[in-house]
C-alpha positions in Angstrom: -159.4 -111.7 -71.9 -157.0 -114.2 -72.3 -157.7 -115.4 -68.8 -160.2 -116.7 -70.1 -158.8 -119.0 -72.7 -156.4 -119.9 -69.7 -159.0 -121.0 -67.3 -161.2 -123.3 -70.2 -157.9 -124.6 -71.1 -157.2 -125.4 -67.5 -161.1 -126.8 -66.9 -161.0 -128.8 -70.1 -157.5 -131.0 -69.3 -158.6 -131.6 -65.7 -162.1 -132.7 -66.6 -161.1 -135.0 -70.0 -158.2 -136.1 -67.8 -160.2 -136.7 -64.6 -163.5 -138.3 -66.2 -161.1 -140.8 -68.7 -159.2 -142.0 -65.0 -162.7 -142.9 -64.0 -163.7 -144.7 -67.1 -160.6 -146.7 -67.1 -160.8 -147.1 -63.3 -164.4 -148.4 -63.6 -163.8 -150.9 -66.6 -160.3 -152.2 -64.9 -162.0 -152.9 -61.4 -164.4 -155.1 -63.4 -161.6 -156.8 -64.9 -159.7 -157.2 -61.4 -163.2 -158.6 -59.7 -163.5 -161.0 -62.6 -160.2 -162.1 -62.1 -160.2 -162.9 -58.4 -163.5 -164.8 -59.2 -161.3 -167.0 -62.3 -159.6 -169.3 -59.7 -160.6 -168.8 -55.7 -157.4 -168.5 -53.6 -155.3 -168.3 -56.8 -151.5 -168.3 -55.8 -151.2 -170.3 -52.8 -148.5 -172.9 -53.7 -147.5 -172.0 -56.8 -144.3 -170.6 -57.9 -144.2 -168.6 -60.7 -141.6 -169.5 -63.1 -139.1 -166.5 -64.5 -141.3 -166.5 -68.1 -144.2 -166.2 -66.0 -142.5 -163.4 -63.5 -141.4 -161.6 -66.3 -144.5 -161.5 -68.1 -146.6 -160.2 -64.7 -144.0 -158.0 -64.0 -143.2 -156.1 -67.6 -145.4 -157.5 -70.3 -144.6 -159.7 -73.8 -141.4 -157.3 -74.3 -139.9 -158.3 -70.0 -140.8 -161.8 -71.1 -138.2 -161.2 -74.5 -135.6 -159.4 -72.8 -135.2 -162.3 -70.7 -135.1 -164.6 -72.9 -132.6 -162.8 -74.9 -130.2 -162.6 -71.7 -130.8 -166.0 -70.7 -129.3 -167.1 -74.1 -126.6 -164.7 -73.6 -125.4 -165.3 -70.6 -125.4 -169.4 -71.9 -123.6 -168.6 -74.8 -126.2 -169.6 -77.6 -127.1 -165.9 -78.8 -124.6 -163.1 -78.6 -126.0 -159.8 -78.1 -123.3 -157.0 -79.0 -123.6 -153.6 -77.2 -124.3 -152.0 -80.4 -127.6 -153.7 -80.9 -126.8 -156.8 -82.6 -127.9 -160.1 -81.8 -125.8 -162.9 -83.6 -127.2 -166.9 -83.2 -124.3 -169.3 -81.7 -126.5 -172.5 -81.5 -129.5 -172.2 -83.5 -131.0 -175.1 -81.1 -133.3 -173.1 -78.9 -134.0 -175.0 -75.3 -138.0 -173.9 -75.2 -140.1 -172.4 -77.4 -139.2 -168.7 -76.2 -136.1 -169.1 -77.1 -136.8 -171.0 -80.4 -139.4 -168.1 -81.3 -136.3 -165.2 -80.6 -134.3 -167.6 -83.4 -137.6 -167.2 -85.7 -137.5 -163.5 -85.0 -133.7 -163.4 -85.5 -134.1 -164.6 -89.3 -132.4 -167.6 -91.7 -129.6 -165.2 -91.6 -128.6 -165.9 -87.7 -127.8 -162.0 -87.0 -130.2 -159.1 -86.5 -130.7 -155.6 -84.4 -132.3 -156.7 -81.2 -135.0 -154.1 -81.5 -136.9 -155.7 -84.5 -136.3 -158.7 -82.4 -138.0 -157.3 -79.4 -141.2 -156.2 -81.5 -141.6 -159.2 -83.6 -141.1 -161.7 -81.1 -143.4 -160.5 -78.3 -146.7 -160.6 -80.8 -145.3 -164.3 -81.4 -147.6 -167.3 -80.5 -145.7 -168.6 -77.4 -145.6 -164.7 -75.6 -149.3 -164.3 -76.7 -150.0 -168.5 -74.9 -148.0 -167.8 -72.1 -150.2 -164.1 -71.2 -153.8 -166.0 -72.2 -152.3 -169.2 -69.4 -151.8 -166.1 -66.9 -155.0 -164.4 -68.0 -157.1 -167.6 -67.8 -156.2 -168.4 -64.0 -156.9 -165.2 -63.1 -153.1 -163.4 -63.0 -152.5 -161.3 -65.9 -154.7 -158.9 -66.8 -156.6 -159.2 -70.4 -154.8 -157.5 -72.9 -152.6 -155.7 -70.4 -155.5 -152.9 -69.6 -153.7 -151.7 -67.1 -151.8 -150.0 -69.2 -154.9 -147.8 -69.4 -154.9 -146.9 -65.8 -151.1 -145.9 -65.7 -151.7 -144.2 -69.1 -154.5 -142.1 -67.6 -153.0 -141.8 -64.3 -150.4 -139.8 -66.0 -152.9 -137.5 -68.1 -154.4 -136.3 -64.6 -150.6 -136.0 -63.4 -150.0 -133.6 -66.5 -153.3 -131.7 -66.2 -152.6 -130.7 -62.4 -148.9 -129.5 -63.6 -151.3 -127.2 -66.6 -153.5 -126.2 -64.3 -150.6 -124.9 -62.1 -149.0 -123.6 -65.1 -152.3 -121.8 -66.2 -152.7 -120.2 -62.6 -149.2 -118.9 -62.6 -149.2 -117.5 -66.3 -152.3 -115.3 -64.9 -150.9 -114.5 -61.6 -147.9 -113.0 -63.9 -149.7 -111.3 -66.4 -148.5 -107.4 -66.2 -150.7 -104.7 -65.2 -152.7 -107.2 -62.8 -153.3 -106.3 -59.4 -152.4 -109.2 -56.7 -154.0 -107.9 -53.5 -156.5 -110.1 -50.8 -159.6 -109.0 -52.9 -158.3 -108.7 -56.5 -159.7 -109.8 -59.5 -156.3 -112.0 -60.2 -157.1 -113.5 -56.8 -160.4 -114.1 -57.3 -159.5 -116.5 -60.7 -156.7 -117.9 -58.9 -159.7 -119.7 -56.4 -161.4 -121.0 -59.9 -157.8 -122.4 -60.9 -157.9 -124.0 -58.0 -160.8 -125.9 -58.3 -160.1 -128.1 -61.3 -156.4 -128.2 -59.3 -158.5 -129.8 -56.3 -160.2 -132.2 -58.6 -157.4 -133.2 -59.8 -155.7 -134.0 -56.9 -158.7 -135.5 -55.6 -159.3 -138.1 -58.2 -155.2 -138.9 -57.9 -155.4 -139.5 -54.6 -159.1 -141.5 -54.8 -157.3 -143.7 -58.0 -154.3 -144.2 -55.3 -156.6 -146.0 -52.4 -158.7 -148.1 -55.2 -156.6 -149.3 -57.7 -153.1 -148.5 -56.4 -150.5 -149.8 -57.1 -151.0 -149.5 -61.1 -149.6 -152.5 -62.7 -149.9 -153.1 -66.5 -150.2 -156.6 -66.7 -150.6 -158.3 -63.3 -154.3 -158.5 -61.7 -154.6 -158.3 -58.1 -153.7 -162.2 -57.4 -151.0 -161.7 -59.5 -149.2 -158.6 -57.6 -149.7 -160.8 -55.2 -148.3 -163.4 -56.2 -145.1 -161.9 -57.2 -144.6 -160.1 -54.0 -144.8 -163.5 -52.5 -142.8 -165.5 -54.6 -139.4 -164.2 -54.6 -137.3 -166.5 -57.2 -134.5 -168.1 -55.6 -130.8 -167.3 -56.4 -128.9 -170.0 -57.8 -125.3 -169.1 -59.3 -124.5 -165.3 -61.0 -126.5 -166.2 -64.0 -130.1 -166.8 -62.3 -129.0 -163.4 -60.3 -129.0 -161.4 -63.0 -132.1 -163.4 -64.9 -134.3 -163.0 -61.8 -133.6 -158.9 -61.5 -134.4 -158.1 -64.9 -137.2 -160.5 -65.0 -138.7 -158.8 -61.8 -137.2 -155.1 -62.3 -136.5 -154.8 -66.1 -133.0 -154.1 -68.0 -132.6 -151.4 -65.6 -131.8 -153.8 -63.1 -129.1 -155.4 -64.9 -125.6 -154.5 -63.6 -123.6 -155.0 -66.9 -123.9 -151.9 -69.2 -123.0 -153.9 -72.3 -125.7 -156.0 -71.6 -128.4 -153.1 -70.7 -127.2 -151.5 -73.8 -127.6 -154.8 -76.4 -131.1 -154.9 -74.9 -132.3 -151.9 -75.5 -131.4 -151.8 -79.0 -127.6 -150.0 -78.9 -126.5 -146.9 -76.8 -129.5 -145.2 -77.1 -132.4 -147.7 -77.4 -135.0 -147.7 -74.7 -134.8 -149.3 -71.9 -137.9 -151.3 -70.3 
């Protein structure tokens, strides 16, 4: 009978999965109907500046990163490709780059990864996402996090539920003829497969795409406002600010900001 055990295991990921999509979806359309009511016709005329790009795009640690490489790339930090970050001029220009000194430490040299953590829970991040939140562009909290978190739990319970099918389809001894009783259970693995398909493709026409930080205005906003390129330097500032360290073409560079060789990259 271990069929059986297959087939609840199958029913209970697509249904936690499927009903915790629906919860989040429910609770985040609420929060993307209060935001388009914050500020009516948010986002004509403004221009989002990189902080505020980066922030919409990636979250408190996009917003780091870029301040990180802007200092870089103006020689007043120096970020090693083994994960260090060393303070030239201990002057920061604004207060991002004054809190990444804070983060740094009295002793002007640090791994960039303790950086990263302490300086996005600092007060100018956490100002700069309630500014965003409070006109109606950043999402409270980043709960859309939620959505692409459960998004990906009803992605992984379709994959089980496949996986679950198949295990009983090659069970030995089974017969796999039109009117079998293998056949038979491969129609109620299909079900909880259909559901959750169903409640992908349903998540995919409301609340598509699934952004972690931006509301509605605020994907809007960014696909509107495409930051102008002004020397090498802004280049490379405006791609991982829109993209993440991914998008950065220097692999000593992608490598200092995610830590060393084999820290994450964002």
């Amino acid at each position: 009978m271990l069929w059986v055990l297959l087939l609840l295991v199958a029913w209970g990921a697509a249904a936690i999965s499927c009903a915790r999509l629906c919860l989040v979806s429910a609770r985040t359309g609420l929060l993307y109907d209060a935001s388009e009511e914050a500020v009516p016709g948010i986002g004509t005329g403004h221009e989002l500046t990189l902080y505020e790009t980066a922030f919409l795009a990636g979250g408190p640690h996009r917003v780091v990163d870029l301040a990180l490489a802007t200092m870089h790339l103006r020689r007043r930090l120096l970020l090693a490709h083994t994960g260090w970050a060393t303070v030239v001029d201990p002057e920061g220009r604004d207060e991002m780059e004054r809190t990444v000194i804070r983060a740094i430490g009295p002793q002007g040299q640090s791994r960039t990864t303790p950086v990263r953590a302490a300086a996005a829970t600092a007060d100018a991040v956490r100002a700069l996402g309630d500014r965003l939140v409070a006109v109606g562009l950043a999402l409270p909290g980043g709960a859309g996090t939620d959505v692409v978190g459960a998004v990906r739990a009803v992605r992984g319970a379709a994959l089980l539920v496949v996986a679950m099918g198949a295990a009983v389809l090659l069970m030995p001894g089974q017969e796999h003829g039109p009117g079998s009783a293998v056949m038979s259970l491969l129609v109620w693995f299909g079900l909880p497969f259909a559901l959750t398909v169903g409640c992908l493709a349903i998540a995919r026409m409301e609340i598509h795409p699934y952004s972690s930080w931006a509301s509605p205005a605020g994907q809007r906003l960014l696909a509107a406002n495409e930051v102008p390129a002004a020397g090498a330097d802004r280049d490379v500032l405006a791609a991982l600010a829109v993209r993440g360290v991914r998008a950065v073409a220097d692999p000593a560079l992608r490598a200092a900001l995610g830590g060393g060789s084999g820290g994450p990259l964002r």
